[in-house]
C-alpha positions in Angstrom: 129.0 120.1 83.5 132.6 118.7 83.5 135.6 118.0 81.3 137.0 114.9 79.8 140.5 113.9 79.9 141.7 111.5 76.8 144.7 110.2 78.2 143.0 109.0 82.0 139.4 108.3 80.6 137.9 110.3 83.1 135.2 112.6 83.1 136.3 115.5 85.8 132.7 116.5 87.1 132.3 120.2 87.6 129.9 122.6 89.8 128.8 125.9 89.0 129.7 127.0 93.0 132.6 127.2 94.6 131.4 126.2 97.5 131.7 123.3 99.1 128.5 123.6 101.1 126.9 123.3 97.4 128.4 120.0 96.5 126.3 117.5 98.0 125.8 114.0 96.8 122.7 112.5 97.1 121.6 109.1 96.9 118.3 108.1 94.4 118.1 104.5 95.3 115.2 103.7 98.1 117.0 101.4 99.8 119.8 104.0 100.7 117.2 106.3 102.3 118.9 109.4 100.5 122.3 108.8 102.5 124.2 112.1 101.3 127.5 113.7 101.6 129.7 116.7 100.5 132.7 116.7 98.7 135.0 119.3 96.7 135.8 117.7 93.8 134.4 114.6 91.6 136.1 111.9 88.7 134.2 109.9 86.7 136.0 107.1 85.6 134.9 106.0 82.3 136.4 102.5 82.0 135.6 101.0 85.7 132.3 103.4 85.5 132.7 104.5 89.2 132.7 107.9 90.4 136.2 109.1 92.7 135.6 111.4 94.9 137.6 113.8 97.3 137.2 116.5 99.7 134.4 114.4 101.5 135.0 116.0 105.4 132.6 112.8 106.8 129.4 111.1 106.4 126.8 110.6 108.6 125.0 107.5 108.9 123.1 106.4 111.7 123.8 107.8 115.0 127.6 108.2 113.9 130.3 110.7 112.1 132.5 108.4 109.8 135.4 110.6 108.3 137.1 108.8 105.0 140.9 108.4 104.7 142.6 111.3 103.3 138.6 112.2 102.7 138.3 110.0 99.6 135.5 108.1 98.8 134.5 106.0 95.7 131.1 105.4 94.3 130.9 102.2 92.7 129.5 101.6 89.5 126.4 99.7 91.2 125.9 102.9 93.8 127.4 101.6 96.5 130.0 103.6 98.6 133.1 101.5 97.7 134.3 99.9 101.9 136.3 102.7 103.5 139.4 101.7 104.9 141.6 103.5 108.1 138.5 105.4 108.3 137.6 107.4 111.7 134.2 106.5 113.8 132.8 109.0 116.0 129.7 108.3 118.4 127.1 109.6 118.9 127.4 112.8 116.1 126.7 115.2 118.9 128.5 113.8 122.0 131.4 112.2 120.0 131.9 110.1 123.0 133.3 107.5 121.6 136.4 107.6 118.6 137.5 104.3 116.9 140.4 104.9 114.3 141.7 102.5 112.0 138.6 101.6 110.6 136.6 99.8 108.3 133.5 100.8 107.2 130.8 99.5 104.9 128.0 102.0 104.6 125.0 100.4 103.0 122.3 103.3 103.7 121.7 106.6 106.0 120.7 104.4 108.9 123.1 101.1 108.5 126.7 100.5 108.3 129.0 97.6 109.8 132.8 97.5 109.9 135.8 97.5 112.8 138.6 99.6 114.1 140.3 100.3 117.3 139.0 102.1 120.4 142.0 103.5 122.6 141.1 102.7 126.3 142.8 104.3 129.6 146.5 104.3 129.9 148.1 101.5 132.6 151.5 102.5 133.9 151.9 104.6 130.6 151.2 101.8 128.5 149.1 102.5 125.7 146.0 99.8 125.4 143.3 99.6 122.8 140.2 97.6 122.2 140.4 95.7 118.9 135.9 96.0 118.2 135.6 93.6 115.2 132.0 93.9 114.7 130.8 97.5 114.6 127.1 98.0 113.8 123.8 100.0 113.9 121.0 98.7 116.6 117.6 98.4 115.7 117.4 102.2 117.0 120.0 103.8 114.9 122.4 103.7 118.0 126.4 102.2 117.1 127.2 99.4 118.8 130.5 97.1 118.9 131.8 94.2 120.4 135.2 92.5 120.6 137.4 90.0 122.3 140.2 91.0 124.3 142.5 87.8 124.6 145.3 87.3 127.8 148.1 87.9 125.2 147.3 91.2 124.9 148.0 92.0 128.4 145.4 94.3 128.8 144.8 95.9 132.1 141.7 97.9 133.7 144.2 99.4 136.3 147.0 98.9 137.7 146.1 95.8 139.0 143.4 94.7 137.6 144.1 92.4 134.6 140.9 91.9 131.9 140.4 89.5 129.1 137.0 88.4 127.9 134.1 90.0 125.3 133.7 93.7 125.9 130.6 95.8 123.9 129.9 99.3 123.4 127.3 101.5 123.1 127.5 104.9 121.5 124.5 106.2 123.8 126.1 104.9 127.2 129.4 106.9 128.1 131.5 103.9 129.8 132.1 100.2 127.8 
C-alpha cells in the first residue's frame, strides 16, 4: 500500500499497523543472511530507485547495536544499506561495553560490517582523550573488533604520567583495550 507524490517522485510506502514493532524490513538476498530492521516510515524514490527510510531505532549486525544518524537509513537501488555516517557502535548488544560515536558504518549482511569512529578513553587531568579506531570489523566469530594508531601528537595519556602512543585493538568480548 502507499501513495505517490507527483511533484517529489516518490512513492510514500504505507503499513496497515501503526505499530512500529510491525514495520520490519527484511532482507531476500542470501548473501545478507536476512539482516532486518524496523523503521516507522518508508519513501520510495522513483528517479534514483532507492528506498529512504526513517524511524530505524538501530540495527543489529554481528555481535553489535549500530544506531543510524538522526535514525535514517537508505536502501540502495542494488539492496545495499547505503554507508551510515556519524553513526553510534555499541558492543557486544547485551553488555554494551564498548560505545564508539562518530561512526562509519558499512553493513554488508547480519553477521559483517566494517567502518570507524571514535572510542572516548579515561579522562587525564580533565582532559578529554579518545581513540581514533580506523578499522572496525567482525572476527571470524561474529565478535567486533577494532584497531587504531595513536600518534605522539595527540598527547595521549594512560594516567597521569604515563604517556602512550602506538597500535591499540579492541575487542567487544574483552572489557579493557
Amino acid at each position: 500500500k502507499g501513495s505517490y507524490r507527483r511533484l517529489d517522485k516518490q512513492l510514500k510506502l504505507e503499513t496497515t499497523s501503526s505499530y512500529l514493532k510491525d514495520n520490519i524490513f527484511v532482507s531476500v538476498d542470501p548473501k545478507q543472511d536476512s539482516l532486518n530492521f524496523k523503521a516507522q516510515n518508508a519513501v520510495f524514490d522513483l528517479e534514483s530507485e532507492d528506498v529512504l527510510i526513517d524511524g530505524v531505532p538501530h540495527i543489529f549486525v554481528a555481535d553489535a547495536m549500530i544506531t543510524p544518524q538522526e535514525q535514517k537509513v537508505t536502501l540502495e537501488n542494488n539492496g545495499l544499506i547505503k554507508p551510515l555516517e556519524s553513526a553510534v557502535i555499541e558492543a557486544d548488544q547485551e553488555t554494551k561495553m564498548h560505545r564508539i560515536y562518530d561512526a562509519t558504518a558499512s553493513i554488508y549482511s547480519r553477521h559483517e560490517y566494517e567502518g570507524g569512529g571514535k572510542y572516548d578513553y579515561i579522562e587525564v587531568n580533565g582532559k578529554e582523550q579518545y581513540i581514533d579506531f580506523a578499522n572496525i570489523k567482525v572476527n571470524s566469530d561474529t565478535t567486533t573488533i577494532a584497531s587504531g594508531i595513536i600518534q605522539e601528537a595527540q598527547g595521549f595519556y594512560l594516567t597521569e604520567r604515563i604517556f602512550f602512543r602506538g597500535n591499540t585493538q579492541m575487542d567487544a568480548a574483552e572489557k579493557f583495550l
